[in-house]
N, C-alpha and C positions, 0 to 999 in steps of 0.2 A: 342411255339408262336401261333400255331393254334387255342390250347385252350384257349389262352387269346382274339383272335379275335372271337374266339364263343362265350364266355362269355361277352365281348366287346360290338357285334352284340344282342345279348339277352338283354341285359341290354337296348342300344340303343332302340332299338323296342319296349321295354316294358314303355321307359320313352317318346317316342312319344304315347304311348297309342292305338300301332294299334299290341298288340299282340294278339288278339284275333282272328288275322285271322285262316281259314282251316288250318288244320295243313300242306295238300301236298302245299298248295299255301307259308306256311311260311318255310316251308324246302328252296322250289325254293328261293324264295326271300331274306333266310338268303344268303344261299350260295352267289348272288349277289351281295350284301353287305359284306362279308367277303371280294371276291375277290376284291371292289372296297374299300375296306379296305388298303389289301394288294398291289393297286393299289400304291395309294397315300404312303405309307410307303417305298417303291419302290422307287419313285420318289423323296419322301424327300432324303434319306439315298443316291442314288447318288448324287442329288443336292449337300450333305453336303461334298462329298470326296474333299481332291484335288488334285491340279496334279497327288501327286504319289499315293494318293488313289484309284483315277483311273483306272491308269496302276498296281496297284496292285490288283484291285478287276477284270480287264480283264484277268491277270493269272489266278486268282482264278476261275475263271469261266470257262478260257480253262483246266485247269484241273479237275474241278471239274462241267462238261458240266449240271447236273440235282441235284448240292448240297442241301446236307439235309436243313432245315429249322436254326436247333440248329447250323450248322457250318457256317451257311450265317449271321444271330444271332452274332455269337463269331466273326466273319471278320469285321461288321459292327461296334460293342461293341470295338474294336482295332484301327478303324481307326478314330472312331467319338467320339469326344469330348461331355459329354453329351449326349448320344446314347438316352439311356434309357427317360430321359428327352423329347428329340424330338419327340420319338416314343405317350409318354405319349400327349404330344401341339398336333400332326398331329392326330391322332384319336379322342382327345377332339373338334377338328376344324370340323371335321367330322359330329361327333355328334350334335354339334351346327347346323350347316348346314340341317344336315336329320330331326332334329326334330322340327326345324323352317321350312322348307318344309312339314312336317306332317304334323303341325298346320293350315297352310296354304289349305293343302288340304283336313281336316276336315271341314265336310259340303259341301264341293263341289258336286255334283250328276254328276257319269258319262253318258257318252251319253247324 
C-alpha cells in the first residue's frame, strides 16, 4: 500500500504541475501528503465498519498494537464491502481537491 500512495502522491503532484520543485523541499512535501493520504483512508475505512467491525478492528488492534500495513489491508478488504473501490473514490477526492488548490495557488506571489 505504501507504494501505491507514493506512486498516488507522484502522479498527484505531477498533474497539479508543481513537480518541479527542489527535490529536499519535494521529499518533505511528498511525505506530507502521503500521510494526509493515509489520513483520509483511515478515516473512510472506519467510517465504513460497523458495529462489529468496530469491535472487531479494536481486537485487532489490541493485538496487533503497530500492525503491518498488508495485514490492516487484508482486516479492512474482510470487513468492507467494496474496500478497494472506496479506497480508489477517497484518493481520487483527494486529488481533486489538491490540484484544484494547486491551480488556485498558481500565480499567486508569496509574501
Amino acid at each position: 500500500m505504501e507504494d501505491v500512495i507514493q506512486k498516488f502522491i507522484q502522479d498527484m503532484v505531477k498533474k497539479a504541475g508543481i513537480d518541479n520543485m527542489p527535490d529536499d523541499f519535494k521529499k518533505t512535501y511528498n511525505e506530507k501528503l502521503a500521510v494526509e493520504a493515509q489520513r483520509r483512508l483511515g478515516m473512510m475505512a472506519i467510517a465504513e465498519l460497523d458495529e462489529q467491525g468496530a469491535k472487531d478492528f479494536e481486537e485487532f488492534i489490541a493485538k496487533n498494537p503497530s500492525p503491518e500495513p498488508k495485514k490492516t489491508l487484508e482486516f479492512f478488504n474482510s470487513k468492507i464491502t467494496d474496500f478497494q473501490t472506496k479506497v480508489e473514490n477517497t484518493l481520487t477526492k483527494f486529488a481533486e481537491e489538491f490540484i484544484s488548490g494547486a491551480e488556485k495557488l498558481k500565480g499567486t506571489k508569496l509574501g
